[in-house]
C-alpha positions as CSV (number, residue, x, y, z in Angstrom):
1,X,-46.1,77.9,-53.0
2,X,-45.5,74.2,-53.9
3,X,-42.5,73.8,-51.4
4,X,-45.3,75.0,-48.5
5,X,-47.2,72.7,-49.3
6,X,-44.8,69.8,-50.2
7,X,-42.6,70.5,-46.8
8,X,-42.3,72.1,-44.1
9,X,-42.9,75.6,-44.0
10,X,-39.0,76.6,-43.4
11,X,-38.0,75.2,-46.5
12,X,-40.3,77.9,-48.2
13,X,-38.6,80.8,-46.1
14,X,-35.2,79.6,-47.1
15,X,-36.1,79.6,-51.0
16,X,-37.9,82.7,-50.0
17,X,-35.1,84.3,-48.7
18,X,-32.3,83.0,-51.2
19,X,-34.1,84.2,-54.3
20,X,-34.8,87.5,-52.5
21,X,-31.1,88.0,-52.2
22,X,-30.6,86.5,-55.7
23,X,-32.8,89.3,-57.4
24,X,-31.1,91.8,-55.2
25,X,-27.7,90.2,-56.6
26,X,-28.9,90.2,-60.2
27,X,-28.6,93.6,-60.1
28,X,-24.8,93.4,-59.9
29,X,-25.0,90.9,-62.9
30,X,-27.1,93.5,-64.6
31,X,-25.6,96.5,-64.0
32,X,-28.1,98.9,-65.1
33,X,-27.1,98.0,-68.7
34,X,-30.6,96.1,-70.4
35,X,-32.5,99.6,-71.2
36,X,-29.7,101.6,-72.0
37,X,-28.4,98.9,-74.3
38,X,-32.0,98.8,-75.8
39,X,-32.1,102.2,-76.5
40,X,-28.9,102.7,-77.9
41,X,-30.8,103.4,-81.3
42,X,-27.3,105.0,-83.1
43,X,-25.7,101.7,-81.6
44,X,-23.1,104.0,-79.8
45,X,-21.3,101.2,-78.5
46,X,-20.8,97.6,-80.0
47,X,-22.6,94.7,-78.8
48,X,-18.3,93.1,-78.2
49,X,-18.3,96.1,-75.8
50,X,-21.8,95.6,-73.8
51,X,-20.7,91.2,-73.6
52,X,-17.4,92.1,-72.1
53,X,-18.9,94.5,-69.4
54,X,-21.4,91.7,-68.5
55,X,-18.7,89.2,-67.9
56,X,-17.1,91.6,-65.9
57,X,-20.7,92.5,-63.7
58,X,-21.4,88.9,-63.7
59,X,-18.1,88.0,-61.8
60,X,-18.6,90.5,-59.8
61,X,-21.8,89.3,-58.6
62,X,-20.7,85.8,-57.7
63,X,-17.8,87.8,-55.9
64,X,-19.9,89.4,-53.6
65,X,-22.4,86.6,-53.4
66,X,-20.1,84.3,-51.9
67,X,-19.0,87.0,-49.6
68,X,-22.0,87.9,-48.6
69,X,-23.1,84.3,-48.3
70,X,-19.9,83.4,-46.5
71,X,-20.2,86.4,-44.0
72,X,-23.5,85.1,-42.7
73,X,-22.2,81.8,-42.8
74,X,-18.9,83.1,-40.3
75,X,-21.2,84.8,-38.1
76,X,-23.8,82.2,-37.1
77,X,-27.3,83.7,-39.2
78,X,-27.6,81.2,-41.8
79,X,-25.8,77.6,-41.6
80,X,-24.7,75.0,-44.0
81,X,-27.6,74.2,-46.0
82,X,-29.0,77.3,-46.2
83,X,-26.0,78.9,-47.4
84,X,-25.5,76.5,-50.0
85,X,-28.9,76.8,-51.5
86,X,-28.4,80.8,-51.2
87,X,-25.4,80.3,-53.5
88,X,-27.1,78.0,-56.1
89,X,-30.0,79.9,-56.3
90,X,-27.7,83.0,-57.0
91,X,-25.6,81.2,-59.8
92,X,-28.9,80.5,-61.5
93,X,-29.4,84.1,-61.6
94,X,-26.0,84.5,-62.7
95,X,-26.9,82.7,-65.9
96,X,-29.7,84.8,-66.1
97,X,-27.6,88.2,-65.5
98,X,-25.3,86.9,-68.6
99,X,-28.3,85.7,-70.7
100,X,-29.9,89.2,-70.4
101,X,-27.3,91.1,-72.6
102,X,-28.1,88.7,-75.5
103,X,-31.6,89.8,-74.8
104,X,-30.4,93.1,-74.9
105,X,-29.5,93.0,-78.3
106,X,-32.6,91.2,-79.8
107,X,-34.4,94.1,-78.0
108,X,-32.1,97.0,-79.4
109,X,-32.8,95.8,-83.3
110,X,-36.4,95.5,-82.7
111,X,-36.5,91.5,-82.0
112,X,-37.6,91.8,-78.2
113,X,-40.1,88.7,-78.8
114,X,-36.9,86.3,-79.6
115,X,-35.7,87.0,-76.4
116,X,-39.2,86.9,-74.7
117,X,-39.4,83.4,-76.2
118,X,-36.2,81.9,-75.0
119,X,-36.5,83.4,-71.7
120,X,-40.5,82.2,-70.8
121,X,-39.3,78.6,-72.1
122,X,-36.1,78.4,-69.8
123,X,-38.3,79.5,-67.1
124,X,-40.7,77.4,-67.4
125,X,-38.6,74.2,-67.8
126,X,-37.1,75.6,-65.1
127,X,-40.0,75.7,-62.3
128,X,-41.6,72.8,-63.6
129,X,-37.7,70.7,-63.0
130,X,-37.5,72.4,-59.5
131,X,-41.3,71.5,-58.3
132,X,-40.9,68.1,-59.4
133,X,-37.1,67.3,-58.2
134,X,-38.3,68.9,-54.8
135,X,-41.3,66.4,-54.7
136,X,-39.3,63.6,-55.1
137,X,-35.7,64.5,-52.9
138,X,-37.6,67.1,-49.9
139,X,-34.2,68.5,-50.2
140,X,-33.1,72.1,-51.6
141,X,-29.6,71.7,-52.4
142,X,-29.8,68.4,-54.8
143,X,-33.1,69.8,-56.5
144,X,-31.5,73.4,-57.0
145,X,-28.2,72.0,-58.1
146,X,-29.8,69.9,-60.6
147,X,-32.1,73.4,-62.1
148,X,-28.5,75.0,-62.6
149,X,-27.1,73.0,-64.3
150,X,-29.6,72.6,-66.6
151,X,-30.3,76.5,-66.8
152,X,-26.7,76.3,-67.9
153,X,-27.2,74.2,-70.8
154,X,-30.3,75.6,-71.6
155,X,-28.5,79.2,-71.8
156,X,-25.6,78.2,-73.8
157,X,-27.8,75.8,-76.6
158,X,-31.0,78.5,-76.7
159,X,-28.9,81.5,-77.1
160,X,-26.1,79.9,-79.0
161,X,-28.7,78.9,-81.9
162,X,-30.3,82.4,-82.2
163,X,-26.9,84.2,-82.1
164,X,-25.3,81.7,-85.1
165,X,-28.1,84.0,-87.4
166,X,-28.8,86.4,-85.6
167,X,-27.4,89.9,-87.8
168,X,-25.8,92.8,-86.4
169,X,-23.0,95.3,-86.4
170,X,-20.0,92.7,-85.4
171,X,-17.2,94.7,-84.5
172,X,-14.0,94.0,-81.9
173,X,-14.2,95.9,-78.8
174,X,-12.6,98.9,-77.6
175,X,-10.9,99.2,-74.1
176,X,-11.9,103.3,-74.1
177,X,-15.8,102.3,-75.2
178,X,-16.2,99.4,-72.5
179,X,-14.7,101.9,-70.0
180,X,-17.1,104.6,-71.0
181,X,-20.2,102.5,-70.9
182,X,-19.3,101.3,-67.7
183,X,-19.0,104.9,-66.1
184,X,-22.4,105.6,-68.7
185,X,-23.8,103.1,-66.7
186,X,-22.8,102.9,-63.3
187,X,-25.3,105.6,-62.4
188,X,-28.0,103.1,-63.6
189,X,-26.2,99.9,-61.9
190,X,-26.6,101.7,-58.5
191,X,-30.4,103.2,-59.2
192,X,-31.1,99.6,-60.2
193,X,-29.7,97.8,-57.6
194,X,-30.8,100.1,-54.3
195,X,-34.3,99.4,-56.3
196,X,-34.0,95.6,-55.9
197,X,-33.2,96.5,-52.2
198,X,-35.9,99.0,-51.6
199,X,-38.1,96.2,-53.9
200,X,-37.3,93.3,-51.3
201,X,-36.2,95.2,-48.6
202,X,-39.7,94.1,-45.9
203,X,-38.4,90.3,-47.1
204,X,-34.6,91.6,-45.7
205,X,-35.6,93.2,-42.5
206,X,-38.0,90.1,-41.3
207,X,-35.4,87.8,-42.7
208,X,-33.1,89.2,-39.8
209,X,-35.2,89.6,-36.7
210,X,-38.3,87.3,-37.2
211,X,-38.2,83.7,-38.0
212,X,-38.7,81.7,-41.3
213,X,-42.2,80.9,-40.6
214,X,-43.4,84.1,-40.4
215,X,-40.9,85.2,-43.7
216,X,-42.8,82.6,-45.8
217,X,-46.3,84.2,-44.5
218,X,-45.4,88.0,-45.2
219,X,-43.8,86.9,-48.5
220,X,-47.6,85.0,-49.4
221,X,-48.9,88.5,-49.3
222,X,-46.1,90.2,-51.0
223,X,-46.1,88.0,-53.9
224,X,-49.4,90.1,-55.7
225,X,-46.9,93.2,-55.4
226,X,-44.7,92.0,-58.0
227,X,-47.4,91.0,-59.9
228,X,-48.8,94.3,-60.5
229,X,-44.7,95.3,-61.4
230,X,-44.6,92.5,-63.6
231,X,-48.0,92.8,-65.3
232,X,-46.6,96.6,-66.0
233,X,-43.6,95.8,-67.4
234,X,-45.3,93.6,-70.0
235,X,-46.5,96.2,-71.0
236,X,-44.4,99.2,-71.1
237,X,-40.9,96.6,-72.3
238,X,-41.6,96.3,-75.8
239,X,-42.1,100.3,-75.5
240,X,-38.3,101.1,-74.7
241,X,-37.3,100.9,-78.6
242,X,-39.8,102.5,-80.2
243,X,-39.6,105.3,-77.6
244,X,-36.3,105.8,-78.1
245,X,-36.6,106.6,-81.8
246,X,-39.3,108.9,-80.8
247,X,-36.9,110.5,-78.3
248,X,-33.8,110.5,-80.6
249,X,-36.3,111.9,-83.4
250,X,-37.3,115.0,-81.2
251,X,-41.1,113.9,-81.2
252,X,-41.4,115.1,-77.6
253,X,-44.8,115.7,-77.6
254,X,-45.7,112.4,-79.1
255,X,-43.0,110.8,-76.2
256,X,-44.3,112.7,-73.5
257,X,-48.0,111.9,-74.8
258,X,-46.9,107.9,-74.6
259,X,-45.5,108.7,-71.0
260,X,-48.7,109.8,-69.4
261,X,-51.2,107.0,-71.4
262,X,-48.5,104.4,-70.0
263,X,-49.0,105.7,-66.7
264,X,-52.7,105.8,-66.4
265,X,-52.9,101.9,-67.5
266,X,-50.4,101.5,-64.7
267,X,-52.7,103.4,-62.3
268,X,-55.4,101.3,-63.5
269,X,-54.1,98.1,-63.1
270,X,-53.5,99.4,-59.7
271,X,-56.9,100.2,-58.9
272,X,-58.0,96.5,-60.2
273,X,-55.3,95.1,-58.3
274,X,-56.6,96.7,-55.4
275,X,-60.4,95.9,-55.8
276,X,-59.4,91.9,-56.9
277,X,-57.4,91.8,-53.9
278,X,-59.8,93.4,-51.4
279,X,-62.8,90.9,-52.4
280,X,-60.8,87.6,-53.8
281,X,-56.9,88.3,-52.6
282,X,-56.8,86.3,-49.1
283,X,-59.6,83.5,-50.4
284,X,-57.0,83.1,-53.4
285,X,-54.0,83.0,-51.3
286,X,-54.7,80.8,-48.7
287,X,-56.1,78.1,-51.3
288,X,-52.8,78.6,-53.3
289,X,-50.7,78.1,-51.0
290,X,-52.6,75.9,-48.1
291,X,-52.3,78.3,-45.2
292,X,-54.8,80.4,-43.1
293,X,-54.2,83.9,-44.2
294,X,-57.4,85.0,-43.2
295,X,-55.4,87.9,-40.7
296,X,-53.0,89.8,-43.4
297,X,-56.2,91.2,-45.4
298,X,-55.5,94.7,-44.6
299,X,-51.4,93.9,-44.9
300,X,-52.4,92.9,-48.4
301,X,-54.0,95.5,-49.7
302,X,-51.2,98.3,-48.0
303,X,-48.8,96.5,-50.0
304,X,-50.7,96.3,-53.1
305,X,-50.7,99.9,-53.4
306,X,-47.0,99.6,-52.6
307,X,-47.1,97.5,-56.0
308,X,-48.4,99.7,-57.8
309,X,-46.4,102.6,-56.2
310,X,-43.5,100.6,-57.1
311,X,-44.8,99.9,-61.3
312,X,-44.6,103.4,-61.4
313,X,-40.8,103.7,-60.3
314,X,-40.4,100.8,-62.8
315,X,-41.7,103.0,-65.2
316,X,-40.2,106.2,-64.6
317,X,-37.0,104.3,-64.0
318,X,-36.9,103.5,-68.1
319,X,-38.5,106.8,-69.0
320,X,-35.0,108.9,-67.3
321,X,-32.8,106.3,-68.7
322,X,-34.3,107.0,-72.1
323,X,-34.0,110.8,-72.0
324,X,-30.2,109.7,-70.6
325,X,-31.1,111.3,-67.1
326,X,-30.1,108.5,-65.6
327,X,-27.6,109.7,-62.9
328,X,-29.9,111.6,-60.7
329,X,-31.9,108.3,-60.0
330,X,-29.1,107.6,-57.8
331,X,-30.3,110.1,-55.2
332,X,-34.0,108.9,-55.0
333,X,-33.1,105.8,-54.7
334,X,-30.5,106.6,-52.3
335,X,-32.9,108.2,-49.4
336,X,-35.1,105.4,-49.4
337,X,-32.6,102.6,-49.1
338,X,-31.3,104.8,-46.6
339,X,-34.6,105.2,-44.5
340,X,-35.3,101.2,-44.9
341,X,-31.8,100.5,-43.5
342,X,-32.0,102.7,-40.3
343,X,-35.4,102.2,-39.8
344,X,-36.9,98.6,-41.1
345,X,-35.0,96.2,-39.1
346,X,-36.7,98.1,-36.0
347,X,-40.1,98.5,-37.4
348,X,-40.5,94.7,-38.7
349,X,-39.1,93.8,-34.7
350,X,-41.6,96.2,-33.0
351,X,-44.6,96.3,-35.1
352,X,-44.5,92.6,-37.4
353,X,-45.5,92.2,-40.3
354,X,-48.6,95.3,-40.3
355,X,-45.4,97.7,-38.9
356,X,-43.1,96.7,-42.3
357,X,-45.9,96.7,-44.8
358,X,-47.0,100.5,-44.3
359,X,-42.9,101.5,-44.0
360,X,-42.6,99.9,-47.4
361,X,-45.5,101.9,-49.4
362,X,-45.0,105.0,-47.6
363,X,-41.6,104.8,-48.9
364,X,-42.6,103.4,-52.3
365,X,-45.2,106.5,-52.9
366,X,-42.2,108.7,-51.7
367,X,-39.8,107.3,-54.4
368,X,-42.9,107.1,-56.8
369,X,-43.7,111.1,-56.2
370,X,-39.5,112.3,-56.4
371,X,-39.0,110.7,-60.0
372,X,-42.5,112.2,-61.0
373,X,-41.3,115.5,-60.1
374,X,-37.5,114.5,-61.8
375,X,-40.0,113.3,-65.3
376,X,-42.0,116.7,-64.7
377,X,-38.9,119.1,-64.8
378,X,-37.1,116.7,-68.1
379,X,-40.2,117.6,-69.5
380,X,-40.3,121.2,-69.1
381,X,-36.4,121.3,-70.1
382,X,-37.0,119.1,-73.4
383,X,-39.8,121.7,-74.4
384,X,-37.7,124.8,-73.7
385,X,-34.9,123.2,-76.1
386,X,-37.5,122.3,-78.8
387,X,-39.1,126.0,-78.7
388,X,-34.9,127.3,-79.5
């Protein structure tokens, strides 16, 4: 929003792009590991065992981010600068990726809001460093190289304080427990990262075959999607512990009971989402970010009930990691990534940005209605073993 209305419009459909590919990225970082770390209630594993996987995941991540990066460089799609700012913007999430199994822990002994804290601070200094260093320098690569480095410090001193008194079971890792968690959570790493590519994959399939311009004006609509997602996740985050002990203490009807009240509020917020944006969305938009968007109304509100579509997979996401489901999210996952990459590059070419918006909550709904039916048949099965 600020960098449209700083510079030119490209500049915003680089960052666009970069941190698209960045939260797709993450992923790697992440590995699926931040709920199933917060509900491990019995503390199966030690937190020695989670830090060393996240190292591992979060070399990973830069591994393939330079690949990536340097493939697209090779082959002519993005050049110098836009690589480079790729790759910062992907170490700064790299920070984040290692950050996040600190968070983990705060989370797992009931301390979410420590973590909530530190996180809203460092993100705040953040954006508030990057809008003004871009005022000033109209230039990507100093003002995101600057951000990193202080997200790095940031990380290390923020964390570093809260972790000197911070208590909890300190214990040295074992090779055979980091090697089980990983293969525990590999399932999840995959589920969670074809969901960042399903999440941005509209923002993947314009970036290829329409120009940056029109990437920064479909991504002014999409932003109220994640909204919705993130407004939801507020929500249902601090819910992961305290379901867990409900799960782990065979209160199923009290758990499932949870389940469906979290998912009406989601489906609420949904229908608000859907009324604000119909009557205030595009006025709101094109103020915000000082463009005529006067001509994506009915773009806007497809893809809000793609939002909302997508809070529920969120949602559901957690619920099947709780209940330690989580390796059949893999296949959900799977045959939507798979429709989106046979079928979105030639949709977004032949229909715009209209074409891409429908393909993307049509397939959203899809994903939304298979891990309903998965959460409909846990519940049936958790019943039966109650009733034994």
């Amino acid at each position: 929003m600020v960098i449209s209305r700083i510079d030119n419009i490209n500049d915003a459909g680089t960052f666009v792009i970069a941190y698209a590919l960045a939260n797709l990225l993450i992923m790697v970082g992440r590995f699926g590991v931040r709920q199933y770390q917060a509900s491990d209630i019995k503390e199966q594993f030690s937190f020695s065992e989670y830090f060393i996987l996240r190292i591992f995941s979060t070399i990973l991540m830069m591994f393939v981010s330079l690949i990536y990066i340097g493939g697209l460089y090779l082959n002519g799609s993005y050049n110098m600068e836009k690589s480079t700012v790729v790759l910062l913007i992907c170490t700064v999430r790299a920070v984040d990726a290692l950050e996040d199994v600190f968070h983990g822990l705060f989370q797992q002994h009931g301390r979410l809001d420590i973590g909530g804290k530190i996180l809203t601070l460092r993100f705040l200094i953040y954006i508030i460093e990057y809008m003004i260093l871009y005022y000033f320098t109209h230039n990507l690569i100093i003002t995101s190289a600057f951000c990193l480095l202080t997200s790095i410090i940031l990380f290390v001193l923020m964390n570093g304080s809260v972790m000197k008194n911070f208590v909890y079971m300190k214990k040295k890792p074992d090779r055979t427990h980091v090697k089980e968690l990983l293969l525990d959570c590999f399932p999840l790493f995959i589920s969670t990262f074809l969901m960042a590519y399903v999440g941005n994959a509209p923002k993947y399939s314009i970036d290829i075959v329409l120009s940056s311009y029109e990437q920064a004006q479909f991504n002014y609509i999409f932003m109220p999607v994640f909204v919705i997602s993130l407004l939801s996740t507020f929500i249902y985050q601090p819910m992961i512990n305290r379901l867990a002990v409900t799960w782990n203490e065979k209160k199923i009807s009290e758990f499932w009971s949870a389940i469906l009240r979290q998912t009406i509020i989601i489906a609420i917020l949904t229908l608000l989402a859907l009324a604000g944006g119909y009557l205030l969305g595009i006025p709101v938009l094109s103020l915000l970010y000082g463009v005529d968007l006067s001509s994506y109304k009915i773009e806007l509100i497809i893809l809000l009930l793609g939002g909302g579509a997508l809070a529920l997979i969120n949602f559901f996401t957690m619920v099947i990691t709780i209940t330690r489901y989580q390796k059949y999210l893999i296949w959900g996952y799977l045959i939507v990534s798979i429709c989106f990459f046979l079928a979105g590059k030639k949709i977004a070419g032949t229909h715009g940005v209209m074409g891409i918006s429908i393909f993307y909550t049509i397939c959203m709904i899809i994903l939304a209605l298979i891990f309903l039916i998965y959460i409909i048949v846990i519940a049936k099965h958790s019943k039966i073993q109650t009733t034994e």
